[in-house]
C-alpha positions as CSV (number, residue, x, y, z in Angstrom):
1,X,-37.0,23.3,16.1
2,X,-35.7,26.9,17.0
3,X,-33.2,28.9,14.9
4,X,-31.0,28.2,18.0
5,X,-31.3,24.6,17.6
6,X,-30.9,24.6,14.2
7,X,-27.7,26.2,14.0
8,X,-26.3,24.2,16.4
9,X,-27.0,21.0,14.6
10,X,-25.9,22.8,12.2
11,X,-22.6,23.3,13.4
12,X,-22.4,19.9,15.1
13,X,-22.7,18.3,11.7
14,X,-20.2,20.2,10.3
15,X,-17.8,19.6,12.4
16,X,-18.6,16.2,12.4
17,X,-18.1,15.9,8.5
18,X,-14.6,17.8,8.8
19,X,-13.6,15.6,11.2
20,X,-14.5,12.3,9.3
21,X,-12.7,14.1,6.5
22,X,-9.1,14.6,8.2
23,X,-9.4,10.7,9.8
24,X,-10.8,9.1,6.3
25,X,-7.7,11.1,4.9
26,X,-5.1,10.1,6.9
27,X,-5.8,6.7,7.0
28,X,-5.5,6.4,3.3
29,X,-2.6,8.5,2.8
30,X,-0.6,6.3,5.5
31,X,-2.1,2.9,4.1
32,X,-1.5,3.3,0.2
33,X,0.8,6.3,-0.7
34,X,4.2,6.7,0.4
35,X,5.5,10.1,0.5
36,X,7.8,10.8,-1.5
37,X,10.3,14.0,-2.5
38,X,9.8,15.5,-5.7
39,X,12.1,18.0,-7.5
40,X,10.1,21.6,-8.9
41,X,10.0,19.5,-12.4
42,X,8.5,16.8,-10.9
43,X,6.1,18.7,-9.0
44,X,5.2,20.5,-11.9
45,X,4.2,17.2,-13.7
46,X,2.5,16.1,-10.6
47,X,0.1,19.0,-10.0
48,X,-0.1,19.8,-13.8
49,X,1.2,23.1,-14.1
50,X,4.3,24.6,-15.7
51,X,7.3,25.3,-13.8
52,X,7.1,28.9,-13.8
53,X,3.5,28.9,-12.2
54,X,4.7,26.6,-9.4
55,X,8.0,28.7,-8.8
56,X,5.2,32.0,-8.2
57,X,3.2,29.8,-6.0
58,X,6.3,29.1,-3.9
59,X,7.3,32.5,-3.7
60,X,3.8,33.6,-3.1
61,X,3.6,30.9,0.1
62,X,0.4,29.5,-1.6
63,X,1.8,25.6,-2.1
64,X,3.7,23.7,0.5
65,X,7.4,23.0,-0.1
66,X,11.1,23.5,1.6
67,X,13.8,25.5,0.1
68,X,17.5,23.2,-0.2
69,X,19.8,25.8,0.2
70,X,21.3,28.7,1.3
71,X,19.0,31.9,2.8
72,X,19.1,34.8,-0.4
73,X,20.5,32.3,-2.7
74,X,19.7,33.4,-6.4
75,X,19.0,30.0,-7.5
76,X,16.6,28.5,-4.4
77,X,16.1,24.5,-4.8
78,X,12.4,24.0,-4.1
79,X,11.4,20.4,-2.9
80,X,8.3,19.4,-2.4
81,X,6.3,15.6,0.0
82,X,3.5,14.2,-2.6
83,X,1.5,13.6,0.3
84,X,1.3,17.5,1.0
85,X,0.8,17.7,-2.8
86,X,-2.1,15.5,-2.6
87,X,-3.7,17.3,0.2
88,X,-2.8,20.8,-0.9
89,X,-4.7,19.9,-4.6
90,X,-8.3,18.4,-2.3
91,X,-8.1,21.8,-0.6
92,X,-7.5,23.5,-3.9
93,X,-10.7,21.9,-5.2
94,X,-12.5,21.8,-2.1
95,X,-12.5,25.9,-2.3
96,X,-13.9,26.1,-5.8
97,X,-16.5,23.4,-4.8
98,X,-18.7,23.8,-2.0
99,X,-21.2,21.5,-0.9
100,X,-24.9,22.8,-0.4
């Protein structure tokens, strides 16, 4: 097998993995978990980490959530879907663990 070859398998199969990933994922997030809005407390207790740490990840875009209320406001109400939760903590561990 050339170098050529190999990296093209190579690629093929990851590619292949990724994509068995997403599908494997979405079929058992839409089959057994219902998504659900949690508060910043209760996202917090979900992802196990304090409130403060979650707020900075919010303001430092790193986490998915939605701001309720109004642009500038002092006292932003973050909300945030389990489901992204779930998918945000796999790629979360998925960066600190990589697969040889």
């Amino acid at each position: 097998m050339t170098p050529l070859d190999h990296l093209y398998e190579t690629l093929i199969q990851t590619a292949a993995a990724e994509a068995e990933r997403r599908v494997l994922e979405r079929i058992q997030l839409q089959s057994i978990v219902p998504d659900r809005t949690l508060s910043l407390k209760e996202a917090a207790e979900y992802v196990h980490i304090s409130e403060s740490a979650l707020r900075q990840l919010c303001k430092e875009k790193r986490i998915p959530h939605r701001i309720n209320g109004s642009d500038g406001s002092k006292n932003p109400r973050y909300l945030f879907s389990s489901l992204r939760l779930d998918r945000w903590m796999r790629e979360e561990e998925e960066k600190n663990y990589q697969q040889r």
